[in-house]
RODO-2510 file (C-alpha; in nm, 4 decimals, decimal comma):
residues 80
     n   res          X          Y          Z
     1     x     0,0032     2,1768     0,6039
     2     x    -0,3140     2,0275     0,4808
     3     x    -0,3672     1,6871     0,5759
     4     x    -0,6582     1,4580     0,4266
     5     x    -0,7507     1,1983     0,6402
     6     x    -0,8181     0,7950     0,4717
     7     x    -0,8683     0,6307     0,8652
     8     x    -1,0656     0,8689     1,0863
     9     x    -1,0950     0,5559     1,3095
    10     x    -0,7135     0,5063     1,3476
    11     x    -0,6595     0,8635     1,2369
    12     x    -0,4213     0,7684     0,9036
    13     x    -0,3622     1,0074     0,6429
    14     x    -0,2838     1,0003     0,2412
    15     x     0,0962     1,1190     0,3103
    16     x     0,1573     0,7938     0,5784
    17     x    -0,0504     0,6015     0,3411
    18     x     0,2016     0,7020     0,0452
    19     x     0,4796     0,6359     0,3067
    20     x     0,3554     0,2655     0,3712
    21     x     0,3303     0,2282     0,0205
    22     x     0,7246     0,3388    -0,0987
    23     x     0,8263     0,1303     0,2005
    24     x     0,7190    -0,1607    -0,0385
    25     x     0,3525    -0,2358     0,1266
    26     x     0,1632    -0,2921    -0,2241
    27     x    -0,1824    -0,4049    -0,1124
    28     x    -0,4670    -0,2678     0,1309
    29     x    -0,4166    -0,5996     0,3819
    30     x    -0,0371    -0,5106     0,3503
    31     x    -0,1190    -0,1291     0,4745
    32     x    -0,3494    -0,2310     0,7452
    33     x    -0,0825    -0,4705     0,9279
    34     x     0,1942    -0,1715     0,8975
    35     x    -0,0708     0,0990     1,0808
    36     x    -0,4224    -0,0546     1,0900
    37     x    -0,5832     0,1241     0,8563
    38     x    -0,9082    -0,0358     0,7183
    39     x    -0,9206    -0,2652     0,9993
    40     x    -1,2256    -0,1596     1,1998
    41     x    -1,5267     0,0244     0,9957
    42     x    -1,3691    -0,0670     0,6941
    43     x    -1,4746     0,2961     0,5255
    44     x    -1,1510     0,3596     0,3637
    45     x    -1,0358     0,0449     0,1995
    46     x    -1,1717     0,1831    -0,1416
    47     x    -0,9117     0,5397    -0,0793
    48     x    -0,6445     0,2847     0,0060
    49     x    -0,6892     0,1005    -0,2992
    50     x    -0,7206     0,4231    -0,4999
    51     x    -0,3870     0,5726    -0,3291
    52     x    -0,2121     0,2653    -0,3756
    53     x    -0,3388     0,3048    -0,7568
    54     x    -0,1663     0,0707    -1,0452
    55     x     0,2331     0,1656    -1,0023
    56     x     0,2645     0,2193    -0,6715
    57     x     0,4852    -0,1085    -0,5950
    58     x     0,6922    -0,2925    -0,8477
    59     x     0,6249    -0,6444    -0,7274
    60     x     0,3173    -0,5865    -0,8529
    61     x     0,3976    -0,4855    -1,1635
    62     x     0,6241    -0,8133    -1,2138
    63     x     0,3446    -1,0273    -1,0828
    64     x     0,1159    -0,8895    -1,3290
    65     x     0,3548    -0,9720    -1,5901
    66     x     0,3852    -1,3500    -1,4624
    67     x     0,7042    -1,3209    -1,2445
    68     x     0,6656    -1,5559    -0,9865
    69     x     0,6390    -1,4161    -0,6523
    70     x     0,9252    -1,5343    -0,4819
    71     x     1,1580    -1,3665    -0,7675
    72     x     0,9218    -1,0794    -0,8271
    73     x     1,0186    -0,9949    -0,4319
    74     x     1,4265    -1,0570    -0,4943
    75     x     1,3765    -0,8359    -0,8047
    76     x     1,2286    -0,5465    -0,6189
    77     x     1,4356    -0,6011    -0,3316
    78     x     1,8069    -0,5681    -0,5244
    79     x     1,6710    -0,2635    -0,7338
    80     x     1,5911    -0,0712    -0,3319
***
């Protein structure tokens, strides 16, 4: 198994990145609370935001559309 390493500091690859982000973690900030990624050099926020790519969560996709928060996360949270 090849892994490719985002976080050397905290040693976080793409596939736990991916991972974070079907759990429902849709931002960088959101990543870096569930395994600290991005939180000390700050290196990899730029792969983060490229894994996380448009797509990756649903909320977003419903905020960008003008669906209040609030709903956007009972929306996404019925349709798990």
């Amino acid at each position: 198994m090849n892994r490719v390493y985002v976080c050397s500091c905290f040693g976080i690859t793409e596939q736990q990145v991916r991972e974070h982000a079907d759990q429902g973690r849709c931002t960088p900030r959101q990543i870096a609370s569930a395994c600290k990624a991005g939180t000390d050099c700050g290196s990899c926020v730029r792969r983060i935001q490229a894994l996380l790519g448009r797509g990756a969560c649903p909320r977003r996709e419903l905020a960008d559309r003008g669906v209040p928060e609030a709903l956007a996360a009972e929306v996404t949270a019925r349709a798990a």
